[in-house]
N, C-alpha and C positions, 0 to 999 in steps of 0.2 A: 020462104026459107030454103027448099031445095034447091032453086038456081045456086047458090052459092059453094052447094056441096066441091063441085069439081074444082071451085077456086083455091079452098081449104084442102084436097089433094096436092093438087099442084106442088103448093107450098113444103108438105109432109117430102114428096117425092126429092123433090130440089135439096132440101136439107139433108138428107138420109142421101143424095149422090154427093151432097157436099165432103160428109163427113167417110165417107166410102174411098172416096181418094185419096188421102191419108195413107202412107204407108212406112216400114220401118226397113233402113239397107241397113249393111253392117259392113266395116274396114275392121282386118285383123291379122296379123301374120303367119294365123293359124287355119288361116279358111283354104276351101279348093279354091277363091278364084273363081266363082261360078255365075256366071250374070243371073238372076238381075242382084244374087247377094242380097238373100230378104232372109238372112239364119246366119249364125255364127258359124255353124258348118261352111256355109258357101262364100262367107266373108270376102269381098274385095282384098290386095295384096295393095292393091292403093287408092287411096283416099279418091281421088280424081273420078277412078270410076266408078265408087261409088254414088259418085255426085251425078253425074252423066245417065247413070239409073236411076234415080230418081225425079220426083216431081215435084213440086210446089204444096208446101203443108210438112213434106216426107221428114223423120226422122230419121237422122247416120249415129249409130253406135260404133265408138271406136276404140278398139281393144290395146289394154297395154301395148307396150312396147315402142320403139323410137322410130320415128316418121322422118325419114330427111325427102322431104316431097316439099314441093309448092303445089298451093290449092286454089285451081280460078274458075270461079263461079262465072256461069254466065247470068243474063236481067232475066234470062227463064228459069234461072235455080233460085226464085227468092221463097221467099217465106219459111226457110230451112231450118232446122233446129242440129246441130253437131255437139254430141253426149260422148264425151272420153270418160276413160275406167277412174279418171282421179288426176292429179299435178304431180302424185307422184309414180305413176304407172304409163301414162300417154303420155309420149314428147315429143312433139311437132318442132322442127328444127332446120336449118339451112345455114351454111356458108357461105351463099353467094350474094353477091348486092343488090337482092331483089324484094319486094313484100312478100312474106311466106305465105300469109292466105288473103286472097284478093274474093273477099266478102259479097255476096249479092244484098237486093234488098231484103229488109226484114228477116235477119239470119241471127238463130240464138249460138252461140258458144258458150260450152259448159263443162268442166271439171278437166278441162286440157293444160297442156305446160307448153306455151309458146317459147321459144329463143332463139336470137337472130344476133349472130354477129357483126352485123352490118349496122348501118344509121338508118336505115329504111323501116317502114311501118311494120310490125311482126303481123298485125292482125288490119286488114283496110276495109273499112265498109263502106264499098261505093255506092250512092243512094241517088243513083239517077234521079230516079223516078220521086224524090222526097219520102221515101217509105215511112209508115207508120213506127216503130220500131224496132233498134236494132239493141239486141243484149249481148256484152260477156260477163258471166257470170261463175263464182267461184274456178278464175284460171290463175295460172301463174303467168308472167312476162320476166323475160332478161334481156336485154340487149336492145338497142333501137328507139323507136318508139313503141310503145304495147297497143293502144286502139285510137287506129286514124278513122272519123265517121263524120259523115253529113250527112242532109235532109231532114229530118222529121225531128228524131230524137237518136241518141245515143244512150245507154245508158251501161253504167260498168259497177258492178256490185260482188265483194266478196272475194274480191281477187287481189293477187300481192305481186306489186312490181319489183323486181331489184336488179338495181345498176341499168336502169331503162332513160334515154336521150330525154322523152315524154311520156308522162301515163296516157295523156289523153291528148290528139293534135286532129280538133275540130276548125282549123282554120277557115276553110272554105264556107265554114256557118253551119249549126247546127240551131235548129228552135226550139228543143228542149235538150240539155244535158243532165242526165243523173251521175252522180259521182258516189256511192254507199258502202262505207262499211270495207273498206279498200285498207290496203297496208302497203306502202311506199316508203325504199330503204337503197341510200344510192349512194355510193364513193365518186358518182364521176359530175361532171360540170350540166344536169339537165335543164329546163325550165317545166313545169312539172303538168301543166296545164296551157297549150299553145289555142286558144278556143275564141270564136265567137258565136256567141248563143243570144237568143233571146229569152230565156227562162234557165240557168242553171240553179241545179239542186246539189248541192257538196255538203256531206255530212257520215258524221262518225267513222273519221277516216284516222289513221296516223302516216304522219308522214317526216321519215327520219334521214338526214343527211350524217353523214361522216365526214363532211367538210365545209367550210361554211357557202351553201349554195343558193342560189334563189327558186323562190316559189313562185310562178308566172303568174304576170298581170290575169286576171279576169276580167273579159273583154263582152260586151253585150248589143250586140247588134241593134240600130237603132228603131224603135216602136212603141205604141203606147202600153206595152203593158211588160218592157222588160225590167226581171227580176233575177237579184241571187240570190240566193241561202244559204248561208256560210256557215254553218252549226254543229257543235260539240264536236270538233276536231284539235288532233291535236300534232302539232309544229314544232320542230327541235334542231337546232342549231344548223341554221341557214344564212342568208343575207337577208334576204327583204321577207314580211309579210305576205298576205294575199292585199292584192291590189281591188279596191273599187271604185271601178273608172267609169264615168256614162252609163252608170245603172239608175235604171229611173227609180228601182225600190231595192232596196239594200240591207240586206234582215243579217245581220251580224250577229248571232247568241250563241253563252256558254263556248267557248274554243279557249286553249291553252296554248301559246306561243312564247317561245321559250329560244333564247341566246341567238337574237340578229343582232352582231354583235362587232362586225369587223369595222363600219367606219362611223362617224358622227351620224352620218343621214340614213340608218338602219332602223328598219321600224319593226316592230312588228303586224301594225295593221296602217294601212295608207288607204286614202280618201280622195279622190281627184273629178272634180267636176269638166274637165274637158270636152265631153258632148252635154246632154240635158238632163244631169241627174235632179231629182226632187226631192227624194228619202230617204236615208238613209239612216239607219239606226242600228248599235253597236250597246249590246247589253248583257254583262257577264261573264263579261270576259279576260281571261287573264292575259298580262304582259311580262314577262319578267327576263331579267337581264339582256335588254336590246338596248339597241341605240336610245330609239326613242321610243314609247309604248302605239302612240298612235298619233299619225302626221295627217292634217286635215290639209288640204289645197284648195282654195278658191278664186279662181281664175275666171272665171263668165257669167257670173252673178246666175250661174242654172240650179244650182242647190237649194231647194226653198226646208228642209227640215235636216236635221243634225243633230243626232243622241248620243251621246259618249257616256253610258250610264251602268249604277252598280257596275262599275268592273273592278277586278284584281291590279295591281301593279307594283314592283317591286324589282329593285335598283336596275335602273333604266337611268344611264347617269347621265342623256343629254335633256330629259325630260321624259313625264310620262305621257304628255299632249301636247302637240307641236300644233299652230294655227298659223296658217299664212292668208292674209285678208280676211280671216273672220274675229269677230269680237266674241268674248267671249260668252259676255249677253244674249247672245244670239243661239247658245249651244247647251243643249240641255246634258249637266255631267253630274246631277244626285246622285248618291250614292259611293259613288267612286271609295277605296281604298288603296292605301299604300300601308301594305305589309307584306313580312315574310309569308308565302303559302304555306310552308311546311308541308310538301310533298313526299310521299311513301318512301322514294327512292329514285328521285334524279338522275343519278349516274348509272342508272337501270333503265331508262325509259318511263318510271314509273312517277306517273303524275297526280296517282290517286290522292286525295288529301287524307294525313293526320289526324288525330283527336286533336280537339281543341284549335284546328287552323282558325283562322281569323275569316276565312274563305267561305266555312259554311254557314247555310242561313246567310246567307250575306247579300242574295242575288235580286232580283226585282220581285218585293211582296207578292207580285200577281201575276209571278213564274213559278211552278208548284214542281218538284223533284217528282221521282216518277214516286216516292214513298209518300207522296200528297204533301210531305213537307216544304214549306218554303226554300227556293231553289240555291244552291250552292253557284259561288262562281267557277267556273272552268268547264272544263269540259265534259266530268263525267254528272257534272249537273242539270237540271231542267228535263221537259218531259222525253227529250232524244236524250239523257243519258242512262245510270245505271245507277240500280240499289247495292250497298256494298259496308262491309264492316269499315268503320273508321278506327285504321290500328295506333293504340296508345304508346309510339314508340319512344324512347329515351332518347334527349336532346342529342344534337350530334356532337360528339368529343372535341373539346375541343383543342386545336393545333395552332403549329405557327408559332409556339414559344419562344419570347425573346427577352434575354437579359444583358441590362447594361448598368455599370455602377455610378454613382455621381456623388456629390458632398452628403448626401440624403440618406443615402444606403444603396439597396440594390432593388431599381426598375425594374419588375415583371411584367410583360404585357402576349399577349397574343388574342387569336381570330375572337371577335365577339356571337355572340350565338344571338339566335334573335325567334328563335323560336318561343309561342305565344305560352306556353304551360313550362319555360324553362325559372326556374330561381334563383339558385345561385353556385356560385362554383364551390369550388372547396382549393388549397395550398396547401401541397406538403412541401417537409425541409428536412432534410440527413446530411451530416456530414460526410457519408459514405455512396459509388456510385451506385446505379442497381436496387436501390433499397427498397421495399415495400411500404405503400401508403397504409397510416394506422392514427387513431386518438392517439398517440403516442408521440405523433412528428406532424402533423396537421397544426396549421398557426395560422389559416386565416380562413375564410368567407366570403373572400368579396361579389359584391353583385353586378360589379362591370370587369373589364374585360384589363384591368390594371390594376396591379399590387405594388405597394412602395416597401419592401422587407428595410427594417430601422434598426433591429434588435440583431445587429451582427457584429464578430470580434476580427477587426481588423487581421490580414495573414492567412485566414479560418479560408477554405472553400465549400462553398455551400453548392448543393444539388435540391435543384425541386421537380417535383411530380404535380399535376394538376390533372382535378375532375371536373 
């Protein structure tokens, strides 16, 4: 037993100089300026060198205030970790047509506000070397693209893009991507995802356009074990869905996608066997006012399973499931629904479901909400999403009143409501304009979205109000 003593040193010693090399610089506009910059007193006046004092492991704290610097790492500054005061106190920024931080291996970014006037990457993780991982985490991005990365993984969590070319442009190949918990909001023409991965992870993200834009293909580098996860996200008025092209395993659940909607062939969720996919399954999902809900392609007989199941859809007017070369025999779609969701507040962003949607409990028996209850479809359902009051709000009013006269009397019609707890309307009628609805001038009930008024004196003009 003593021989070994000195080996079990060894080890003690080696780990204790590991963790000894570790150290903390600081950038600030408040500091002297004092190499090596390891205190807020002595703070770097620029990024750069604090980088350049530093070693591999080291942590930069980087204090309020606005950085117009570019930041270039060399393959000796990896394994770094860059901590700003907040998105709204750190702003790293540039106007020239350059990448503002040119990333080493394995480098975290955290709580900074990148913006970049340019088309060029705000943030580039260049990963020679295939690094084990690279994180940004709770940043902001404007301008450009926000995180260009290859080798190992990428991974981007908790951070909010707006008006950005791409969130993520892992073209040159990444083997794993995380995508988590992201907020993406964009008036200009981007593709939102430029990537090829062997494993992507995308989930509980939202991602809102102010024009109708597309959401880029996801693309998976070929192997035996590529996957995407495409779960509890949610999508709003774009062109096309997310694409699954040559993914060999294809886990589609609970996502909310909502008004792809500009030409016939708008989907919300597309299918395309073009390299060797095998699996793909699509469960929980909501569709509503796209072109089509979900367009399957089979083109190379490489698809060998296909689930189109329990999901949502509702007015998708060229269909809610397009197949080209498959039978429908072949496509497993139990479950499925076509109804109105009755969403909180649409024209808010707001997707959460209604009392009484048709949507909850609705989802795959042996998907369990995070409340243990059987899972809701969309997005804030299943065990990635969130427990929440379902609010009992009052059908939506309805408009679009229109009257025309005929040999019959006078035609009432406007918007029908289709909400699942609605009953029925109510018809008022005054001879006067302006008048208040009352049991007094109230003359009908109807339960659809048309009234024939019979009971009128020719000459007379009639005014109605509807609830």
């Amino acid at each position: 037993m003593p021989r070994f003593r000195p080996f079990f040193i060894v080890i003690i010693l080696a780990f204790s100089a590991t963790l000894a090399r570790a150290d903390y610089h600081y950038a600030s506009h408040t500091g002297s300026n004092t190499y090596p910059y390891t205190s807020w007193e002595t703070a770097a006046e620029i990024i750069d060198s604090a980088v350049y004092a530093s070693s591999p492991h080291d942590t930069i704290y980087i204090g309020a205030g606005d950085y117009n610097q570019l930041v270039r790492m060399r393959t000796q500054d990896s394994c770094m970790t860059f901590i700003g005061a907040g998105i709204d106190s750190t702003h790293c920024w540039t106007s020239e047509p350059h990448i503002l931080w040119m990333a080493a291996n394995r480098t975290v970014a955290q709580d900074i506000f990148f913006q970049h006037s340019g088309t060029y990457a705000v943030v580039c993780f260049s990963s020679q070397t295939f690094s084990e991982s690279i994180i940004a985490k709770g940043c902001k991005f404007t301008g450009g693209t926000g995180v260009a990365g290859a080798g190992d993984s990428t991974k981007v969590e908790d951070c909010i893009f707006i008006n950005c070319d791409n969130a993520v442009d892992a073209s040159f190949g990444v083997r794993k991507l995380v995508f988590r918990n992201n907020y993406f909001k964009t008036t200009i023409n981007p593709t939102v995802f430029s990537t090829y991965f062997s494993k992507g992870i995308i989930e509980n993200n939202i991602f809102v356009f102010d024009h109708y834009q597309p959401l880029g293909e996801f693309f998976a580098d070929p192997g035996p074990a590529d996957t995407l996860i495409f779960c509890n996200n949610y999508v709003d008025n774009f062109t096309t869905g997310p694409d699954i092209v040559g993914t060999r395993l294809g886990l589609v659940f609970n996502n909310t996608v909502r008004r792809a909607v500009r030409w016939y062939d708008y989907y919300a969720y597309n299918i395309r066997d073009d390299h060797d996919s095998v699996n793909v399954t699509l469960k929980n999902n909501i569709a509503s006012e796209c072109g089509y809900g979900v367009s399957a392609v089979h083109f190379n007989n490489y698809i060998h399973h296909l689930s189109i199941a329990y999901s949502g859809f509702y007015d998708n007017p060229y269909g809610d499931i397009s197949l080209y070369n498959w039978a429908w025999e072949d496509i497993d779609t139990i479950g499925n629904i076509d109804a109105f969701p009755m969403y909180a507040n649409p024209d808010s962003f707001d997707v959460h479901l209604q009392a009484y949607s048709p949507f909850i409990d609705a989802g795959d028996p042996d998907i369990l909400d995070v409340d243990g209850t059987r899972s809701d479809i969309g997005c804030y359902g299943g065990p990635g999403g969130c427990s929440y009051t379902y609010l009992d709000l009052a059908p939506k009013a309805p408009d679009s009143l229109r009257a025309f006269v005929d040999t019959l009397g006078i035609n009432i019609t406007w918007r029908n409501n289709y909400e699942a707890d609605f009953n029925r309307y109510q018809v008022f009628r005054d001879t006067f304009p302006g008048f208040s609805p009352s049991v007094f001038n109230q003359i009908a009930e109807p339960e659809t979205s048309l009234y024939l008024d019979t009971n009128i004196n020719p000459g007379t003009s009639y005014f109605y109000r509807l609830t």
